[in-house]
DOVO-533433 format. One line per field, with one value per residue: chain; residue in three letters; residue number from 1; y, z, x of N, C-alpha, C in turn. Coordinates in pm, whole numbers, always signed. Layout:
<atoms>
vexvo	c(A|...)
zadren	c(ALA|...)
setor	c(NUM|...)
n_Y	c(Y|...)
n_Z	c(Z|...)
n_X	c(X|...)
ca_Y	c(Y|...)
ca_Z	c(Z|...)
ca_X	c(X|...)
c_Y	c(Y|...)
c_Z	c(Z|...)
c_X	c(X|...)
</atoms>
This chain:
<atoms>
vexvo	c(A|A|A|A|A|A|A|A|A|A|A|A|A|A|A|A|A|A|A|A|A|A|A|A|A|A|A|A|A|A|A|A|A|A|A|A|A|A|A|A|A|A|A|A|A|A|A|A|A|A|A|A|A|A|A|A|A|A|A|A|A|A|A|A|A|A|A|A|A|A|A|A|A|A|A|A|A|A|A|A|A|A|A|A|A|A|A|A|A|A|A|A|A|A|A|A|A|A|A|A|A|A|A|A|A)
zadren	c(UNK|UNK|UNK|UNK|UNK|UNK|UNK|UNK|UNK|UNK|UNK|UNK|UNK|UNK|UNK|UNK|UNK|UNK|UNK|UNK|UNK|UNK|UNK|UNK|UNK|UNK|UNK|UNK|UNK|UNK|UNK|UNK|UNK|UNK|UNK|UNK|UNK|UNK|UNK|UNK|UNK|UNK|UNK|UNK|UNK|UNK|UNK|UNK|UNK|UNK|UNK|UNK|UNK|UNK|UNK|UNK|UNK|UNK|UNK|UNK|UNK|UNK|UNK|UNK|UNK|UNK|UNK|UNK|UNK|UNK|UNK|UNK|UNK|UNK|UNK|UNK|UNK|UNK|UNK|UNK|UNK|UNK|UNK|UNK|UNK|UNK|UNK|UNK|UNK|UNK|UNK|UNK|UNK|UNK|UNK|UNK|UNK|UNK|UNK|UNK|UNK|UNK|UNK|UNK|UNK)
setor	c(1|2|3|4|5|6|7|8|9|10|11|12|13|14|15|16|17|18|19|20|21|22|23|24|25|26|27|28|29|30|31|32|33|34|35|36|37|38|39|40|41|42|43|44|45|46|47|48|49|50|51|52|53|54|55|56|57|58|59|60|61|62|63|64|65|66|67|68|69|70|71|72|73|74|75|76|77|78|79|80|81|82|83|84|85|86|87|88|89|90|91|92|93|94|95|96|97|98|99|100|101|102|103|104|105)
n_Y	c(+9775|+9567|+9741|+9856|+9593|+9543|+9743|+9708|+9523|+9542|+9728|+9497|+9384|+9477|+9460|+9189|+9165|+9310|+9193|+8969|+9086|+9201|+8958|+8794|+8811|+8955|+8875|+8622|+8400|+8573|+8438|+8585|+8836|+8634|+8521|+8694|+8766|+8584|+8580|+8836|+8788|+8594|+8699|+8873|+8777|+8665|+8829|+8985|+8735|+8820|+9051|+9012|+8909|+9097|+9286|+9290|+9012|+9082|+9362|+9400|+9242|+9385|+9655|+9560|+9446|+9668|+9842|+9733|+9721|+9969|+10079|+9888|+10039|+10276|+10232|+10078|+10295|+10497|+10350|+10162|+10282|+10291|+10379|+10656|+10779|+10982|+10816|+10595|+10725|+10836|+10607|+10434|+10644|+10602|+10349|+10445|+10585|+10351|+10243|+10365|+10498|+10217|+10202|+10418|+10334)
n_Z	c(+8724|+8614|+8416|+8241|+8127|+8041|+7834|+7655|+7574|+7418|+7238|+7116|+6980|+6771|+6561|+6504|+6262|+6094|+6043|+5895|+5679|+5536|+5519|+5305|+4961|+4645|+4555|+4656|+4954|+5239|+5427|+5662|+5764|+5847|+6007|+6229|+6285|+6378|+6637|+6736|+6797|+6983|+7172|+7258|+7361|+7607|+7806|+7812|+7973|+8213|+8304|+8345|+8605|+8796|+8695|+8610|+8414|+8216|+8230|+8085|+7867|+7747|+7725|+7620|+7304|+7247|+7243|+7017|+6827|+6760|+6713|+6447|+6300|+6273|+6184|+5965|+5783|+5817|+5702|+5478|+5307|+5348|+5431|+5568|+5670|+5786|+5972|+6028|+6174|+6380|+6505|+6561|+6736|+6950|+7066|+7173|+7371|+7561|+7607|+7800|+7938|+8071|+8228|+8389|+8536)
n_X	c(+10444|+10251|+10136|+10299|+10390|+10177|+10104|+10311|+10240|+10049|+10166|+10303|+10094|+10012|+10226|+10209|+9981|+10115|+10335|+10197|+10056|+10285|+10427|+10258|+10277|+10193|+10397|+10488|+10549|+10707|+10873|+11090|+10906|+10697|+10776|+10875|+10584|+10473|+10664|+10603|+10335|+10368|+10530|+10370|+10187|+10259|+10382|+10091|+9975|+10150|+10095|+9841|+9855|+9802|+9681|+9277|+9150|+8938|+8991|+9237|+9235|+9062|+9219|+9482|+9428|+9253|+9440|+9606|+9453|+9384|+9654|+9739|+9513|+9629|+9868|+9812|+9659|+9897|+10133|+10023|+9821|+9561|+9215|+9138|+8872|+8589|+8404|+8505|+8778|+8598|+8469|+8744|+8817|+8670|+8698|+8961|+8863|+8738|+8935|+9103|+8862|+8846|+9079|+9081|+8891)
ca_Y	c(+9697|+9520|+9825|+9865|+9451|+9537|+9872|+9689|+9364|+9615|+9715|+9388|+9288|+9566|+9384|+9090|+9177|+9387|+9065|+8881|+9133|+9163|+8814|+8699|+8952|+8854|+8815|+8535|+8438|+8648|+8384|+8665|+8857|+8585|+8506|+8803|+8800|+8457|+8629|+8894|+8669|+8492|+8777|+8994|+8689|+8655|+9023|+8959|+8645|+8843|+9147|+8936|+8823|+9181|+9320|+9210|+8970|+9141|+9464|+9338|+9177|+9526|+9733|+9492|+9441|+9815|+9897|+9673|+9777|+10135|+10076|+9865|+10107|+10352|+10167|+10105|+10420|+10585|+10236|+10107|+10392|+10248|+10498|+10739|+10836|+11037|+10796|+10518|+10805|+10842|+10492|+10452|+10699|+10567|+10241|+10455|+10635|+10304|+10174|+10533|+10434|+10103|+10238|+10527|+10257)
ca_Z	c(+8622|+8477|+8294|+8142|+8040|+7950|+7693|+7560|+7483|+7326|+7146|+6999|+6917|+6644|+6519|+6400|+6155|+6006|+5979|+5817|+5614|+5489|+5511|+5214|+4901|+4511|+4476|+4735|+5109|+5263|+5548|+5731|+5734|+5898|+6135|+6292|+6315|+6472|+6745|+6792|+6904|+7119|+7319|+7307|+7490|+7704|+7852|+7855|+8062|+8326|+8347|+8385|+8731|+8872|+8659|+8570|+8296|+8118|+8168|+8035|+7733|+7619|+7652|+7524|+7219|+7197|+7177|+6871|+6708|+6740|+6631|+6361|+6260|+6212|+6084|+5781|+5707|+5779|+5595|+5376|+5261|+5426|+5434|+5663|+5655|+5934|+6043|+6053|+6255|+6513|+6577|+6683|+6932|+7065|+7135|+7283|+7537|+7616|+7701|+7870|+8047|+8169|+8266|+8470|+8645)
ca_X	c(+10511|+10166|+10051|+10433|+10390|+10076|+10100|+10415|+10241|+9981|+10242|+10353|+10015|+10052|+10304|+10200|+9934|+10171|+10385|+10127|+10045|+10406|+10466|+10202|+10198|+10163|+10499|+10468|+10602|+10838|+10954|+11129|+10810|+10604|+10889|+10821|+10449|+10465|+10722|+10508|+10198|+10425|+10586|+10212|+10068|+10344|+10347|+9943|+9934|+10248|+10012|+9710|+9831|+9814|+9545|+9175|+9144|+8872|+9061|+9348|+9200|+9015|+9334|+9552|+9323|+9241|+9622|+9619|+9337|+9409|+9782|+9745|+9449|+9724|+9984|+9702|+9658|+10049|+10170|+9988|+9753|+9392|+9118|+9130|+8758|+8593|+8368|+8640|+8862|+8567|+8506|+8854|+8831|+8535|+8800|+9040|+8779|+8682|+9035|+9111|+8756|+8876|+9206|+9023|+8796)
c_Y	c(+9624|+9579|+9850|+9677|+9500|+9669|+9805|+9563|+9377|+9627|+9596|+9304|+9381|+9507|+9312|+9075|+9268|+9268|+8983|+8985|+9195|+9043|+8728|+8787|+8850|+8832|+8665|+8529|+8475|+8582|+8468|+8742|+8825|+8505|+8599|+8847|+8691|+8493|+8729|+8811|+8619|+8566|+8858|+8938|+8660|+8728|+9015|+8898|+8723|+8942|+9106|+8903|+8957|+9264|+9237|+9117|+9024|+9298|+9511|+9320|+9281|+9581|+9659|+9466|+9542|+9847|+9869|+9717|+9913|+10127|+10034|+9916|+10220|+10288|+10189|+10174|+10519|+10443|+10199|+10198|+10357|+10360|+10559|+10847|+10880|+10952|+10610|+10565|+10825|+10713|+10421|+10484|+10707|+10399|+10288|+10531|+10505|+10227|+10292|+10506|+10318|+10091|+10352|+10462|+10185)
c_Z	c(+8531|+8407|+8227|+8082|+7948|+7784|+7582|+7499|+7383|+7190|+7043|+6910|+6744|+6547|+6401|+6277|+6019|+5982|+5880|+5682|+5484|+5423|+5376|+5128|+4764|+4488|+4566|+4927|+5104|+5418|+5679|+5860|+5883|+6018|+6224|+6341|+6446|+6619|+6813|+6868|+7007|+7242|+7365|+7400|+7615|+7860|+7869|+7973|+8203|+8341|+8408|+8533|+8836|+8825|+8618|+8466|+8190|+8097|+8078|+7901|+7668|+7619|+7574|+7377|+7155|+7123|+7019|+6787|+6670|+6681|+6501|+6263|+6165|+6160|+5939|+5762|+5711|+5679|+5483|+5286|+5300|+5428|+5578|+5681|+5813|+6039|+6114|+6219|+6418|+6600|+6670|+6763|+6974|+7125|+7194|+7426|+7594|+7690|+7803|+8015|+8168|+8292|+8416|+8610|+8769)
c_X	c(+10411|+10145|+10157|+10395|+10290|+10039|+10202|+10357|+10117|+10052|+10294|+10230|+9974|+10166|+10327|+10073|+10014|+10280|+10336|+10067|+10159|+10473|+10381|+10200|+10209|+10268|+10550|+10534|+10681|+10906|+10975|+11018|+10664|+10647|+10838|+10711|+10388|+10577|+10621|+10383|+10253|+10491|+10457|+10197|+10156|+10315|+10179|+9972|+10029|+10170|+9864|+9706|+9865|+9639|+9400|+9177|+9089|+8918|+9164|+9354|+9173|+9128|+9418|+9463|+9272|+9348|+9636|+9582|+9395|+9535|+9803|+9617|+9533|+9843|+9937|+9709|+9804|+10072|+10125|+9837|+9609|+9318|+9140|+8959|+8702|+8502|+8473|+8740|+8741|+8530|+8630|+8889|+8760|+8646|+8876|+8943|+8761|+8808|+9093|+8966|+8810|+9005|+9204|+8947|+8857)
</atoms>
């Protein structure tokens, strides 16, 4: 059940940059937006700290943290058009070997 808290609170930490990134644009705040980004943080860390008390901390922290990265990596580029360049694309999956690594260990 930690590594389900923990992929899902991966999941929400994808979330909230895409809240905040929503939430401020030139046509100004979008309330809603930043509602949402501020939920996200609060259920990620949640789901962190309830996985934390089965798994390592520092294991914990890189996948959870990976998840993010890597998600809201792709979000950028399916969403919001971000570069998709190749050395961009292999750095990232040098973050997921390493949460795939930690996951393996």
């Amino acid at each position: 059940m930690a590594w389900i808290s923990l992929f899902l609170a991966g999941l929400c930490e994808i979330g909230w940059p895409v809240g905040l990134k929503l939430g401020w644009t030139d046509q100004g705040i979008r309330p809603g937006w930043l509602l949402f980004a501020a939920v996200a943080i609060i259920v990620s860390g949640a789901l962190l700290m309830w996985a934390q008390r089965t798994i390592p901390m520092g294991t914990a922290y890189a996948i959870w943290t990976g998840i993010g990265a890597v998600g809201a990596f792709t979000v950028g580029i399916l969403a919001f058009g971000d570069t998709a360049s190749t050395i961009r694309i292999v750095s990232i999956a040098l973050i997921v070997a390493g949460i795939v690594g930690l996951k393996l260990a």
